[in-house]
C-alpha positions in Angstrom: -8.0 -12.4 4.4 -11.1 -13.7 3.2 -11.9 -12.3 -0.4 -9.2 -14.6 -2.3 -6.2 -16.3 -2.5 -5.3 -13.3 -4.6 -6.3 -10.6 -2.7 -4.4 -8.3 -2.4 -5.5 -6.2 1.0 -4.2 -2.5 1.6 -3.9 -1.5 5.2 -3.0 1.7 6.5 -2.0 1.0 9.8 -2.9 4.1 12.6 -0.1 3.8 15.2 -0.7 5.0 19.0 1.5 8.0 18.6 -0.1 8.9 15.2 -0.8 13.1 14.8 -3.0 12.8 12.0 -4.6 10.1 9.8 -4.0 8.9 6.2 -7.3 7.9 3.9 -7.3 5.4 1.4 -10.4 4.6 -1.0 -12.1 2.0 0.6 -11.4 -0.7 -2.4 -9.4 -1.1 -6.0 -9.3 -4.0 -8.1 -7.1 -5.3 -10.6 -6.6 -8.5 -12.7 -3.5 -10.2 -12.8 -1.0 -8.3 -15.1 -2.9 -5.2 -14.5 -1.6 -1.8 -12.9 -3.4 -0.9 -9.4 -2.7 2.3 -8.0 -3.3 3.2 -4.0 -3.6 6.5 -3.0 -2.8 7.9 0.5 -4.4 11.3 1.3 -3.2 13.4 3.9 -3.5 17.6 4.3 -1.3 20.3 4.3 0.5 19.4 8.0 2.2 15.7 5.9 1.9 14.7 2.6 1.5 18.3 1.2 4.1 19.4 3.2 7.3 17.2 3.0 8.5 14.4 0.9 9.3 11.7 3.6 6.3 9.5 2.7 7.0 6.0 2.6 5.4 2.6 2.0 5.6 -0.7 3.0 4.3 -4.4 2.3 3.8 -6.9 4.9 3.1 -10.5 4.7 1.0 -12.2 7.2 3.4 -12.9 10.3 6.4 -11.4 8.7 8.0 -7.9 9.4 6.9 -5.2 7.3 9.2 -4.3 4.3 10.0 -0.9 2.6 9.1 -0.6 -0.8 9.5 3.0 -1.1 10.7 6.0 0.9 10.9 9.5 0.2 7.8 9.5 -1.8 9.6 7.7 -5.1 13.3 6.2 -4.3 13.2 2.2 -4.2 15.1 0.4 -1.6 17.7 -2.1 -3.6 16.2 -4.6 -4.4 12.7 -3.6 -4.9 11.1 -4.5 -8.5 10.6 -1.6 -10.8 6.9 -2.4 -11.1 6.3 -0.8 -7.6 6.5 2.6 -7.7 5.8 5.9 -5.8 4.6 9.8 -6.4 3.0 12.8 -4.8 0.8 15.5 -5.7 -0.4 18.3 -3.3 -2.0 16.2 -0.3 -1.8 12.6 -2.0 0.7 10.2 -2.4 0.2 7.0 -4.6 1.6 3.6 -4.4 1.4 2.1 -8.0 1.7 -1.5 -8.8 2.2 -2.7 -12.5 2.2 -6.0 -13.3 0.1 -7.2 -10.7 1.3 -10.6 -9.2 -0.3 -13.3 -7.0 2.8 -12.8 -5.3 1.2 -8.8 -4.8 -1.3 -10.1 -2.5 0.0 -8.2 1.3 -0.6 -5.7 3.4 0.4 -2.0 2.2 1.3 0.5 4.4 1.9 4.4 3.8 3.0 7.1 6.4 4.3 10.2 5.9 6.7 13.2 8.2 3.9 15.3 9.7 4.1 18.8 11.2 2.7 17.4 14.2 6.2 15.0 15.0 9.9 15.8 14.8 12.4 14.3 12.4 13.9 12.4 15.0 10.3 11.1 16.0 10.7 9.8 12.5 7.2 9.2 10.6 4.3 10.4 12.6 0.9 10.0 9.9 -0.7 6.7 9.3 -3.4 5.6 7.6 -7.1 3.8 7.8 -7.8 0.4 6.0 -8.5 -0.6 3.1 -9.5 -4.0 1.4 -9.2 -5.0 -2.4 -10.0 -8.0 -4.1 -9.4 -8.6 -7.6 -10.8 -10.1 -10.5 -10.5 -13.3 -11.0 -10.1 -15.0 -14.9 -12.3 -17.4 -15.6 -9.2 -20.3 -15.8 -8.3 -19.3 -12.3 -11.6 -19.7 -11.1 -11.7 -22.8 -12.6 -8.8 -23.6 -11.0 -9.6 -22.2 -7.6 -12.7 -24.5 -7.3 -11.4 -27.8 -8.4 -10.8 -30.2 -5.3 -7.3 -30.6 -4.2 -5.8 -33.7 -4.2 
């Protein structure tokens, strides 16, 4: 990750086995304490079709971890400022209260007409990057030397 040490990067990940792919906007930004909101468009075949879309976060060398299935049920556990919808072919992660802690990778998939249920989710996404805004103190901060 190269923007900042708060940014907060949102990947779509296209497995092998993926039927179709799931787009993202190709950047969002957000200060700290703000509400960021990723979409994940699909078609008619997934998103539009069923409500198994799910999402995940993943830290760098850590397994991924579900934040939300079924397009809006949290796992226990999972903070209320992370939450989930749908509408016709898009799904949305939203993320209020935006942390430093925030900065992962996010994932989305969704059931697709393509797969089975046993197959499990079938969609993926493409990648997207998003940096936010820094405040001037944590710039200041950013750029002192470290001692």
């Amino acid at each position: 990750m190269s923007c900042t040490e708060l940014t907060i990067a949102f990947i779509l990940f296209l497995g092998s086995w993926a039927q179709s792919t799931l787009t993202q906007p190709a950047s969002v930004s957000g200060t700290l304490g703000q509400t960021v909101t990723i979409s994940c468009t699909g078609t008619s075949n997934d998103i539009g079709r069923y409500n198994y879309v799910s999402w995940y976060q993943q830290y760098p060398g850590m397994a991924p971890k579900t934040l939300i299935y079924r397009v809006n049920t949290r796992p226990s556990g999972i903070p209320d400022r992370f939450s989930g919808s749908k509408s016709g072919n898009t799904a949305s992660l939203t993320i209020s209260g935006l942390r430093t802690e925030d900065e992962a990778e996010y994932y989305c998939a969704s059931a697709s007409s393509g797969g089975t249920y046993h197959s499990g989710l079938s969609s993926w996404g493409s990648k997207t990057k998003t940096c936010p805004v820094l405040t001037a103190s944590l710039l200041a901060r950013k750029m002192l030397p470290q001692s």
